[in-house]
C-alpha positions as CSV (number, residue, x, y, z in Angstrom):
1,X,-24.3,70.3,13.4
2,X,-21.0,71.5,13.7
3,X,-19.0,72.6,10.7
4,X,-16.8,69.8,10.2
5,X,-19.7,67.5,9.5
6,X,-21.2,70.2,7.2
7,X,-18.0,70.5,5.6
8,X,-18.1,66.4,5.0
9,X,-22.0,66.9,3.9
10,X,-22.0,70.1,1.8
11,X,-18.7,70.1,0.6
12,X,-16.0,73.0,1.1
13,X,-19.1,75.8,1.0
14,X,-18.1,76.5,-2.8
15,X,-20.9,78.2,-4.7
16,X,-22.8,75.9,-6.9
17,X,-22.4,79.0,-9.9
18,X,-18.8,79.5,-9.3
19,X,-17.2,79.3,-12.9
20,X,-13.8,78.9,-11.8
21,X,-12.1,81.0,-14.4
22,X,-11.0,83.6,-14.3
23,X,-8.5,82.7,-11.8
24,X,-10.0,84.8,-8.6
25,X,-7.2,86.7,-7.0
26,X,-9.6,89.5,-5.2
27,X,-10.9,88.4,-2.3
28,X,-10.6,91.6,-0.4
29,X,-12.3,93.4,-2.5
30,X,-15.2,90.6,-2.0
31,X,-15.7,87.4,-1.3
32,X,-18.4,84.5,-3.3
33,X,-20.8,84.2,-0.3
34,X,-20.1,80.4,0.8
35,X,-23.4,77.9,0.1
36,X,-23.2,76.4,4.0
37,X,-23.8,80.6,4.7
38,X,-26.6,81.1,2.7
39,X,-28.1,78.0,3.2
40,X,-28.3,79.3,6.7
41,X,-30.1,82.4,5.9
42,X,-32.5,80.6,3.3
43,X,-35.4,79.8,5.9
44,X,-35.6,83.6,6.8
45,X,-36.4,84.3,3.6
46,X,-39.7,82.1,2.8
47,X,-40.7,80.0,5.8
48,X,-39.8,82.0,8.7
49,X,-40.5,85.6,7.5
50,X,-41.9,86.6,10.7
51,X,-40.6,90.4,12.1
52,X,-38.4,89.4,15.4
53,X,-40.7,91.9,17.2
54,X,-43.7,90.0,17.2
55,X,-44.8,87.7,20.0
56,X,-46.7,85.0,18.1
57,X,-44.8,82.4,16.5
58,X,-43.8,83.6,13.0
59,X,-41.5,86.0,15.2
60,X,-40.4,83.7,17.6
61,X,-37.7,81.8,15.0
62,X,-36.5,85.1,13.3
63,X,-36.1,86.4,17.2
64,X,-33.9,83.3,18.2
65,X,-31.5,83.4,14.7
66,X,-30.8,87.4,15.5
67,X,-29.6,86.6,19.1
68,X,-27.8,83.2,18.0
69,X,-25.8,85.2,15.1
70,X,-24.9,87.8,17.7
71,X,-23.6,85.2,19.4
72,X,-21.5,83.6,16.6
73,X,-20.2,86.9,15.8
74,X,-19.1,87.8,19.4
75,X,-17.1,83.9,19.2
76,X,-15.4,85.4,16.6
77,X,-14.2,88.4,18.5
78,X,-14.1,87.5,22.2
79,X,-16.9,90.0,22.7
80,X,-19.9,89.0,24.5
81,X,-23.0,88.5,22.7
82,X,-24.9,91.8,24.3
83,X,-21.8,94.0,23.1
84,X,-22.6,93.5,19.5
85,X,-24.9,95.3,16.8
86,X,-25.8,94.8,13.6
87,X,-25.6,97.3,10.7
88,X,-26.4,96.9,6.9
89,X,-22.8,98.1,5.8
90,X,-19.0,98.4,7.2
91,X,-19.4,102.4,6.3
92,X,-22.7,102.5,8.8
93,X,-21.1,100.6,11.7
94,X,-17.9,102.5,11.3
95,X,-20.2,106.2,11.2
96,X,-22.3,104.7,14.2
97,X,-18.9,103.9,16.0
98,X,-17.3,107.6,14.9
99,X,-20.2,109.9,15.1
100,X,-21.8,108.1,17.7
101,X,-18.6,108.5,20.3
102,X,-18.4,112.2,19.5
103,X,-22.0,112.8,19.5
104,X,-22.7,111.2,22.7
105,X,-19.7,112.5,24.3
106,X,-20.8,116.0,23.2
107,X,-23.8,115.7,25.5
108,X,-22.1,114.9,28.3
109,X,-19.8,117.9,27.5
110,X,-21.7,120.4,26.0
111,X,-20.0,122.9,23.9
112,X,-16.5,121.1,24.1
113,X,-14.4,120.4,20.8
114,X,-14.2,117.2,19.9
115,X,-10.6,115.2,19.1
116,X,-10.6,112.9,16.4
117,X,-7.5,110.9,15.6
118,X,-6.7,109.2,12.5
119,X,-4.5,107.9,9.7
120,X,-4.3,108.6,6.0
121,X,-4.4,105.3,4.8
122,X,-7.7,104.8,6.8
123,X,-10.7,103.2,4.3
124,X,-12.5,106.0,3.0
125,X,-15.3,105.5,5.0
126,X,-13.5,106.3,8.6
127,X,-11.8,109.5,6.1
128,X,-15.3,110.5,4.7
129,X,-16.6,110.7,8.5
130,X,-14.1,112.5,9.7
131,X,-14.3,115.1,7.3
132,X,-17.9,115.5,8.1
133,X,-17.4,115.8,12.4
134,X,-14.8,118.7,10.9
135,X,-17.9,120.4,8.8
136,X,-20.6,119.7,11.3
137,X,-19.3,119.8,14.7
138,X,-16.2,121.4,14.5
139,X,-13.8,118.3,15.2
140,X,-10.1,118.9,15.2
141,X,-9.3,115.9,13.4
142,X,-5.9,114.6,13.3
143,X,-4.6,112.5,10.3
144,X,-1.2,110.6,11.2
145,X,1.0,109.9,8.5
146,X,2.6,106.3,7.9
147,X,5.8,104.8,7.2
148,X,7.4,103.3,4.2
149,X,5.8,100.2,5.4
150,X,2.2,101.6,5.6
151,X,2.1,101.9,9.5
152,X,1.2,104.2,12.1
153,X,4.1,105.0,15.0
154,X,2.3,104.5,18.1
155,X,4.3,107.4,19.6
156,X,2.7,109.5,17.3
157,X,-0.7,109.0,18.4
158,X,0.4,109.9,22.1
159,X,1.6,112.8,20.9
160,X,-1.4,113.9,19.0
161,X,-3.4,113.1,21.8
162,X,-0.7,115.2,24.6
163,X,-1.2,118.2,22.6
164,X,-5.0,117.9,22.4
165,X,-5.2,117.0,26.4
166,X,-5.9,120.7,27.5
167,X,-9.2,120.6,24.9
168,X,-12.7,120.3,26.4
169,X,-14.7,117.3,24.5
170,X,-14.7,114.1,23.6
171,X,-11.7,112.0,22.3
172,X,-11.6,109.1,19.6
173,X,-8.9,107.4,18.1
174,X,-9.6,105.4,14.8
175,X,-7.7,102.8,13.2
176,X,-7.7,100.3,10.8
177,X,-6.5,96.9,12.0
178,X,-5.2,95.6,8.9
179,X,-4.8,97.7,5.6
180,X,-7.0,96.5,2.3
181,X,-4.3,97.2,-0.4
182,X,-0.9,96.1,1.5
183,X,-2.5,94.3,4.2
184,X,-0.1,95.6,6.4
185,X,-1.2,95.2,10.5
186,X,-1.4,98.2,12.9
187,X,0.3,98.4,15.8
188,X,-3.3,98.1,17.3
189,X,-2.4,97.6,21.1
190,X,0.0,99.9,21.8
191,X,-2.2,102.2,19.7
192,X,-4.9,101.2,22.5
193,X,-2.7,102.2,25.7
194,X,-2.3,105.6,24.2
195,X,-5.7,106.0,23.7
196,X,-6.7,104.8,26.9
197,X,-4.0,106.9,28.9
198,X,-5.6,110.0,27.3
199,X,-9.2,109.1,28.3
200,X,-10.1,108.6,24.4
201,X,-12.0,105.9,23.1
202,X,-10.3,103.4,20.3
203,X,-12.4,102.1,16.9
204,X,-11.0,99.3,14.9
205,X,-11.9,98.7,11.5
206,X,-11.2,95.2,11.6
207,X,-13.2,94.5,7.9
208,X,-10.2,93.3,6.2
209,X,-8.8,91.0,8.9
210,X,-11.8,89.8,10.3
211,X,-12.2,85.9,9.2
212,X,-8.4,85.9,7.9
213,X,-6.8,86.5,11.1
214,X,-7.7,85.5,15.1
215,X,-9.1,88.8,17.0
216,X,-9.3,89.3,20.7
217,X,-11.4,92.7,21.1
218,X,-9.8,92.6,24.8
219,X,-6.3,92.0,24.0
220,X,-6.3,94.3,21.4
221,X,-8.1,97.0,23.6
222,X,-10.6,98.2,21.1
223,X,-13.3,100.2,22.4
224,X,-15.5,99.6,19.2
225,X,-15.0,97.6,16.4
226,X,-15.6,96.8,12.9
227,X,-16.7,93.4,11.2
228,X,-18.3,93.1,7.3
229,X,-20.2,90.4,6.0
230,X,-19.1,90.5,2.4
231,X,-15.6,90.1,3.2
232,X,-16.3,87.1,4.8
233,X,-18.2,84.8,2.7
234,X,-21.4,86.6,3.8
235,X,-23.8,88.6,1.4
236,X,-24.1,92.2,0.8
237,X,-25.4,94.1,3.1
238,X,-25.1,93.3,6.1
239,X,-22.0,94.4,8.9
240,X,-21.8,94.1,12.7
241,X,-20.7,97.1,15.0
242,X,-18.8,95.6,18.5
243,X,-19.3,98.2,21.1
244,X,-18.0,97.4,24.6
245,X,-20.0,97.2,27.3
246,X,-20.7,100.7,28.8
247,X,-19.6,102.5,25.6
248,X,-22.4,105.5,25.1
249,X,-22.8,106.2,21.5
250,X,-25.5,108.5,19.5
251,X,-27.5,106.4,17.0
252,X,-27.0,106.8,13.4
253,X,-30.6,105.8,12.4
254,X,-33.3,107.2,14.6
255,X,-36.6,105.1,15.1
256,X,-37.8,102.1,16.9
257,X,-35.5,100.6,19.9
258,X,-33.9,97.8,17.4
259,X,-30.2,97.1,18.3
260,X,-30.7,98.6,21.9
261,X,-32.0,101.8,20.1
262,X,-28.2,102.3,18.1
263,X,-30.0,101.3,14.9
264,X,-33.2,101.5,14.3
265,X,-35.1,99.4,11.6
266,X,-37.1,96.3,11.3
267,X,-34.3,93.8,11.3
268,X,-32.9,91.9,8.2
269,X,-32.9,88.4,9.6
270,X,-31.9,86.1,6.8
271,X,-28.5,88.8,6.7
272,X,-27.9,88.3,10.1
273,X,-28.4,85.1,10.3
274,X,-25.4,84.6,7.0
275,X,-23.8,86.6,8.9
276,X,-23.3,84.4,12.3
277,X,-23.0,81.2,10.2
278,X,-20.3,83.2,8.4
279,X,-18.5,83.9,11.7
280,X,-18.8,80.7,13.0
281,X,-17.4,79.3,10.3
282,X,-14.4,81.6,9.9
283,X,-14.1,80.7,13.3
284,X,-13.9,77.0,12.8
285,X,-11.2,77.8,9.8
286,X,-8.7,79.6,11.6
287,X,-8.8,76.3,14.3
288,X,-8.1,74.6,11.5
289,X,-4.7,76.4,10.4
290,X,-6.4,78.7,7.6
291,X,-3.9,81.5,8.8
292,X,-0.9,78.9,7.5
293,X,-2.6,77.9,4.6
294,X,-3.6,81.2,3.1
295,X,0.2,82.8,3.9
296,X,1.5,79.5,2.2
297,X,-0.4,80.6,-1.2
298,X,0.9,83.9,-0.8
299,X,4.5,83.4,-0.6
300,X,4.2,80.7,-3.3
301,X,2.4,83.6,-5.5
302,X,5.3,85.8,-4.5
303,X,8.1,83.4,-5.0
304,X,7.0,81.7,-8.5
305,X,6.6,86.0,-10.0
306,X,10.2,86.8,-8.7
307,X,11.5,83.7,-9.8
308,X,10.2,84.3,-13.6
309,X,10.6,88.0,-13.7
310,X,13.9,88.6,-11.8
311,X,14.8,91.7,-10.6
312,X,11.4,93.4,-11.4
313,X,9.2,92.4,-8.2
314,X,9.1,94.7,-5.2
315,X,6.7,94.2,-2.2
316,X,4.7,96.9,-1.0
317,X,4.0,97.0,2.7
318,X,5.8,95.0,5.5
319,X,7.2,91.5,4.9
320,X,6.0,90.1,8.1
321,X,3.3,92.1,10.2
322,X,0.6,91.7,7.2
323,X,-2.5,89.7,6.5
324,X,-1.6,86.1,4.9
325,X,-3.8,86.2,1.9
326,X,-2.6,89.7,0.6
327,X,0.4,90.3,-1.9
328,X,1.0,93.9,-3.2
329,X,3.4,94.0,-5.7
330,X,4.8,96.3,-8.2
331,X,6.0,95.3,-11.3
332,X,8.5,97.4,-13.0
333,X,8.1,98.8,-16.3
334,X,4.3,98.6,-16.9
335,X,1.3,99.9,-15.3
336,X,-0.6,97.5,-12.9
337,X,-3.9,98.1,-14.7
338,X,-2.2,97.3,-18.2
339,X,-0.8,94.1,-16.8
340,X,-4.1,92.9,-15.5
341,X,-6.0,94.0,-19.0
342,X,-3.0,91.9,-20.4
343,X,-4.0,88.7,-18.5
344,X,-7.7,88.4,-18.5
345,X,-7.4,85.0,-16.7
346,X,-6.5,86.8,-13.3
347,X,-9.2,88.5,-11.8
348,X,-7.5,90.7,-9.4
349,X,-7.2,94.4,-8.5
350,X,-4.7,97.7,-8.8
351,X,-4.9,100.3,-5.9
352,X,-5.0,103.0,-8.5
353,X,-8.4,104.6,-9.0
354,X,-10.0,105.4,-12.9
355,X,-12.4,108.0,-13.6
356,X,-13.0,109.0,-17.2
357,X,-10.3,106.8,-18.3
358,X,-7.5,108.1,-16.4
359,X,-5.9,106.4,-13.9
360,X,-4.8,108.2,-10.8
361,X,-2.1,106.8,-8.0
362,X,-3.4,104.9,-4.9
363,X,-3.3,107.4,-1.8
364,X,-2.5,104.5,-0.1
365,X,0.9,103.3,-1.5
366,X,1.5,107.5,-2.6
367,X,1.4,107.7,2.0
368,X,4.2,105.2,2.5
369,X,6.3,107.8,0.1
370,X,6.5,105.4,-2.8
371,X,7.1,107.1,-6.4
372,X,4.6,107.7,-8.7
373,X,6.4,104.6,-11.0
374,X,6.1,101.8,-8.6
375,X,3.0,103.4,-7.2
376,X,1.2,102.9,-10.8
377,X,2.3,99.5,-11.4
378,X,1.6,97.9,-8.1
379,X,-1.0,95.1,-8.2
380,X,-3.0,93.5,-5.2
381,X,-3.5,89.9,-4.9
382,X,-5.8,88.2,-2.3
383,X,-6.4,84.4,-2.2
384,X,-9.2,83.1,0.3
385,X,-11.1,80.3,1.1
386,X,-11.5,78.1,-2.4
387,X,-7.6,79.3,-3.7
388,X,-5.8,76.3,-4.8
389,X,-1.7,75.9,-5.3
390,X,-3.5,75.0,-9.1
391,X,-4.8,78.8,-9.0
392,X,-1.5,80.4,-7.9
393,X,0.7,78.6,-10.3
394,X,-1.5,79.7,-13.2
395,X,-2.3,83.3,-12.4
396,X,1.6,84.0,-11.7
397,X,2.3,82.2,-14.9
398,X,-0.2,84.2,-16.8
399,X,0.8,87.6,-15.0
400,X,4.7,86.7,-15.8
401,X,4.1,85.9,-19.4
402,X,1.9,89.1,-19.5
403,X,4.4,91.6,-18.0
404,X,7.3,90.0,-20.5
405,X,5.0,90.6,-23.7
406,X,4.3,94.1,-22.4
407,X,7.7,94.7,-22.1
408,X,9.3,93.1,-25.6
409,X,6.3,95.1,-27.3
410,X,7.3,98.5,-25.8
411,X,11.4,97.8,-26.4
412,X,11.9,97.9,-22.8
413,X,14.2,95.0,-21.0
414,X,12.5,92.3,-19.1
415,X,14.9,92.0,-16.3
416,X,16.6,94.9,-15.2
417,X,15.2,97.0,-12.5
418,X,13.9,100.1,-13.0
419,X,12.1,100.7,-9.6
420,X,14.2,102.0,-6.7
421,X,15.1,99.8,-3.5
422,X,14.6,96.8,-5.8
423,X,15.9,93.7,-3.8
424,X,17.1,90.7,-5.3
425,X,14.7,88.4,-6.2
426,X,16.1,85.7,-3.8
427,X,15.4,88.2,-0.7
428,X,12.2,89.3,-2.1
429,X,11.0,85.8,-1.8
430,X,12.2,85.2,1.4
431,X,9.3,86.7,4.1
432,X,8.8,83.8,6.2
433,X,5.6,82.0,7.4
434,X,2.8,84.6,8.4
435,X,3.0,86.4,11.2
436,X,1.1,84.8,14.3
437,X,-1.9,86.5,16.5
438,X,0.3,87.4,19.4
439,X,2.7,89.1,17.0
440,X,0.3,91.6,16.1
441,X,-0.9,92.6,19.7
């Protein structure tokens, strides 16, 4: 059945428990897992329970939903289906893809120093990893800095990796594809032909843009690449590592010859399985203009808070080369996490991190050399599959009437700027449709 006639039959996927309020602004963070998704992993769960590994016929189903999600998740990616393998998180596949390259390019140089090249607005994850080749295996890791607009300079990768060429070892470059606080879109190819021209390998996190934007793994030139379940209306749990043909890496679980020995472990099949009827779905959206639709939602969000707080909204990140469900703002003369306490009917996020009560600046937005004011009162909004115009409207209507009672209760003005740069809030609104495919290659 394809998923136009389950869309006519199941309806538009939305969860039967979804309570509809709050207004739910935080798809990247996660995403509700769609009911045409996990009524495709249901059978795996109670009538075909079978291991994939066994020949009778309680393995034989489980055996032919692993290799038909591989290939839904390949469609999504222009990989082939042999090129990909499934993980249980976007922090495993992205440790396989790391620590694998270096680890199987240290046995085919043995006692060489491995090159690791990243950026400092990477996910924690790809950070966290690098950090650990440094402790472990005496990686010189690299961590590129970003501009104002939270991206990487291509010529500074080529440079990193010219003044590494005379080192004995393996090389890996590693960057994200699009950014989960700005959504702002690397540079990925050109990124690629440096790596490449160096003899290095290239990971792509693609978590965040996976299912939100179209991704070529060819024309992008990644080497390895990331894809995660629950940010696209998949469960928990379950991530997909694309590995191009002929790529050697070291396994991060050791065991049984699962995933062509990279991961061991009995597989997961009613995951997987959500997993490719996620993909294919995604798949089917983006044919169907989601890209336009979703960067519609987001300029309307943008537009409607400029309009009723004028002067006081500033994007973070690039107005153009970003995903199109993802608006970082900042709000001048609050803090973002007051503003959302302040309007309980958004359910959205802040880049800033608590612990104990105290509220530290996000390192991503602290990178592209904002100050520590507009830093603390930028707030991330990301629409997805089930956002209406309904939802927008509302949640920038609560947010405005929120940051004007925060400011007439602390005796500061409600229109005058007070963070620096601040366009008017005619330009601010102005960004443009979102960016297409071949502008990001």
């Amino acid at each position: 059945m394809e998923w136009g006639d389950r869309r006519s039959a199941a309806g538009d996927g939305r969860p039967a428990g979804w309570p509809g309020e709050p207004v739910y602004l935080d798809y990247n963070a996660t995403t509700p897992v769609d009911a045409r998704v996990a009524e495709a992993a249901r059978p795996y769960w109670d009538q075909w329970f079978g291991n994939p590994s066994s020949d009778h016929a309680y393995g034989e189903r489980p055996r032919q939903a692993v290799a038909r999600a591989r290939k839904q998740v390949a469609a999504l990616i222009g990989a082939a289906a042999g090129e990909i393998v499934f993980t249980g998180s976007g922090s495993e596949a992205d440790q396989l893809a790391i620590r694998g390259a270096v680890l199987a390019g240290l046995r085919a140089t043995p006692g060489g120093t491995p090159q690791v090249i990243t950026q400092v607005t990477e996910h924690p994850a790809v950070l966290a990893c690098c950090e650990a080749l440094e402790r472990w295996h005496g990686a010189q890791v690299t961590r590129l800095p970003v501009g104002a607009s939270g991206l990487v300079d291509p010529e500074a990768v080529t440079d990193a990796l010219a003044r590494q060429a005379r080192a004995r070892g393996p090389a890996v470059v590693s960057v994200m594809l699009a950014n989960n606080e700005t959504g702002a879109i690397q540079p990925v190819g050109p990124i690629a032909d440096a790596a490449h021209e160096h003899g290095a390998l290239l990971h792509v996190d693609a978590a965040q843009a996976a299912g939100k934007t179209s991704i070529d793994v060819t024309a992008l030139g990644a080497d390895l690449l990331t894809v995660v379940g629950h940010k696209m209306y998949a469960p928990k749990g379950v991530a997909a590592l694309y590995v191009r043909a002929g790529t050697a890496l070291e396994p991060v679980t050791y065991g049984g010859g699962q995933e062509r020995g990279l991961r061991a472990g009995t597989e997961n099949v009613a995951l997987i399985a959500a997993l490719g009827a996620a993909a294919e779905l995604a798949r089917y959206d983006l044919a169907c203009g989601s890209e336009n639709r979703l960067a519609g939602l987001r300029d309307r969000l943008h537009g409607r808070l400029a309009a009723a707080l004028p002067g006081r909204v500033k994007l973070n990140g690039p107005p153009g080369r970003r995903l199109p469900n993802t608006l970082n703002v900042s709000i001048a003369g609050l803090h973002g996490y007051e503003l959302l306490a302040a309007a309980p009917g958004v359910a959205a996020s802040t880049g800033s991190a608590c612990h104990s009560g105290q509220h530290a600046p996000s390192p991503v937005l602290t990178a592209m050399g904002l100050d520590e004011a507009r830093v603390m009162a930028a707030i991330r909004l990301s629409a997805g599959r089930w956002t209406t115009e309904a939802d927008i409207d509302a949640a920038a209507d609560q947010l405005a009437d929120a940051a004007i009672r925060l400011a007439e209760a602390a005796g500061r003005p409600t229109a005058p700027t007070t963070l620096g740069g601040m366009a008017p809030p005619d330009q601010e609104a102005r960004h443009g449709p979102a960016p297409r495919r071949e502008d990001h290659r």
